[in-house]
N, C-alpha and C positions, 0 to 999 in steps of 0.2 A: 624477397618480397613477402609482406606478412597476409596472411591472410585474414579472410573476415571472421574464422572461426577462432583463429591463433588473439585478434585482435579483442575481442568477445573474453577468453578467456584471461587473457591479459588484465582488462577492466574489472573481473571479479578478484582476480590476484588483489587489485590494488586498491578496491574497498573493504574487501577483508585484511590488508595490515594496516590503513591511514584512512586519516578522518577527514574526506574529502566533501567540502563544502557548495564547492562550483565547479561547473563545465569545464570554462576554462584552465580552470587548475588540475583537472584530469586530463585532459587536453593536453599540457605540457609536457605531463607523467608522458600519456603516451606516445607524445613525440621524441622525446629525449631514448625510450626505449627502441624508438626507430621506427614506429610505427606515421602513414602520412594520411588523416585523414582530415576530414571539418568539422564543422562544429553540428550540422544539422547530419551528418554521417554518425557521429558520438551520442547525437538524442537520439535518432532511431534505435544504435544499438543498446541504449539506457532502457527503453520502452520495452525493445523485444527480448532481453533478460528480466525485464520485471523489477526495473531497480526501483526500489521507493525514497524516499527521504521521511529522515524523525529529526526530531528535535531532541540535540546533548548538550546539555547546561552549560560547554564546556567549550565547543565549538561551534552551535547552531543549528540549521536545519544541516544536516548531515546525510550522504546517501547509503545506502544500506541494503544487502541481497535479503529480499524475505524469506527466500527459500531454505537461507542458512544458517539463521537463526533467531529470527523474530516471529515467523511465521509456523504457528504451534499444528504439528499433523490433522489432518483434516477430519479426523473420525474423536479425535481428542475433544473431548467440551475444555473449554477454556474463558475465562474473564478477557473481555476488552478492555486493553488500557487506555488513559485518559478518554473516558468518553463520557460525557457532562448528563445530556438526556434527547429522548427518541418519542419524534413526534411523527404521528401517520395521519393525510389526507388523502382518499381515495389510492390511489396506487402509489401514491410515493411518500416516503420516507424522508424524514430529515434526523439525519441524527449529530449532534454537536457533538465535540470533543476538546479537549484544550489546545491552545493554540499549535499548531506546527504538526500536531498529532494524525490529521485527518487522512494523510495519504498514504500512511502505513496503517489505520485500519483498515482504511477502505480495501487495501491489499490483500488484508489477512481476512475480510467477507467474502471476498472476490474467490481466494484460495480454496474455500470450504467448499463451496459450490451448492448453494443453499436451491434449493429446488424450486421457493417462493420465488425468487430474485432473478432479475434478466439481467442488471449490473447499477453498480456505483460509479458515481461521480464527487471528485472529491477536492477540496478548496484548501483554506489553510486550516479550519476549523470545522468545516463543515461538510457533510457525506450527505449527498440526495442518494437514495437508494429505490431502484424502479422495481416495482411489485407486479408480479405477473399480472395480466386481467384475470379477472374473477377468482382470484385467489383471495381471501374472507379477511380481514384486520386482525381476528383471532388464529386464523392458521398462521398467517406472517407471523403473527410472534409468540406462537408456539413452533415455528421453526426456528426462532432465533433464541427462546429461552432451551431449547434442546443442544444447541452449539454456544453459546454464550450463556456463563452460569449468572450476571450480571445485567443481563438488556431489563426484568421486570425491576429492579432498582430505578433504573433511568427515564421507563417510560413516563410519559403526561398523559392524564385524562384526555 
């Protein structure tokens, strides 16, 4: 009998050697290795590893461990890829990206642990990003131009 930890590590084995696109077809993988679970058993454990999905020209939205190699150390200032531009009303943030992009930024915002920020919410293109109360439009994004060398590019008036 495999375990949920055994099962866990399993699922990172096999999006670090294939380019898996769908549930289902991870799913398989993990049945055929012996493992018996479901499909809402499979999103839980995708959620609580932190798996995201990016977009590869080659294969599609594709799932992906941020921890191990997308997601640039957290003290690291770093450029956000594909991210178009970054508009703020009152507490919250929108910030666009190119299509498929948005759920593996939103990960690598998430990962930094921005002090402004309570958390992201992320689409196929699009990151709402919830701003502490009373934290100033200018602090927001002077914490994000101190972690991202690239957010004063994208902003709108």
């Amino acid at each position: 009998m495999h375990t949920k930890t055994n099962r866990q590590i399993a699922i990172k084995e096999i999006l670090s050697s294939h380019q898996i696109s769908k549930q289902e077809e991870l799913l398989t993988i993990l049945t055929k290795k012996g493992f018996e679970l479901t499909q809402a058993t499979l999103s839980r454990d995708l959620k609580e590893l932190n798996i995201g999905t990016k977009y590869d020209k080659n294969f599609g939205h594709i799932y992906f461990i941020p921890n191990q190699s997308f997601t640039p150390i957290i003290n690291e200032v770093s450029e956000l890829k594909g991210v178009i531009s970054l508009e703020i009303s009152g507490n919250i943030a929108v910030l666009k990206t190119q299509a498929g992009f948005a759920n593996s930024v939103a990960v690598i915002i998430d990962n930094k642990q921005i002090d402004s920020i309570i958390g992201t919410l992320a689409g196929n293109d699009t990151i709402m990003i919830i701003i502490k109360e009373k934290v100033k439009k200018k602090e927001f994004i002077d914490s994000l131009n101190k972690t991202f060398t690239n957010i004063i590019k994208i902003l709108k008036p």
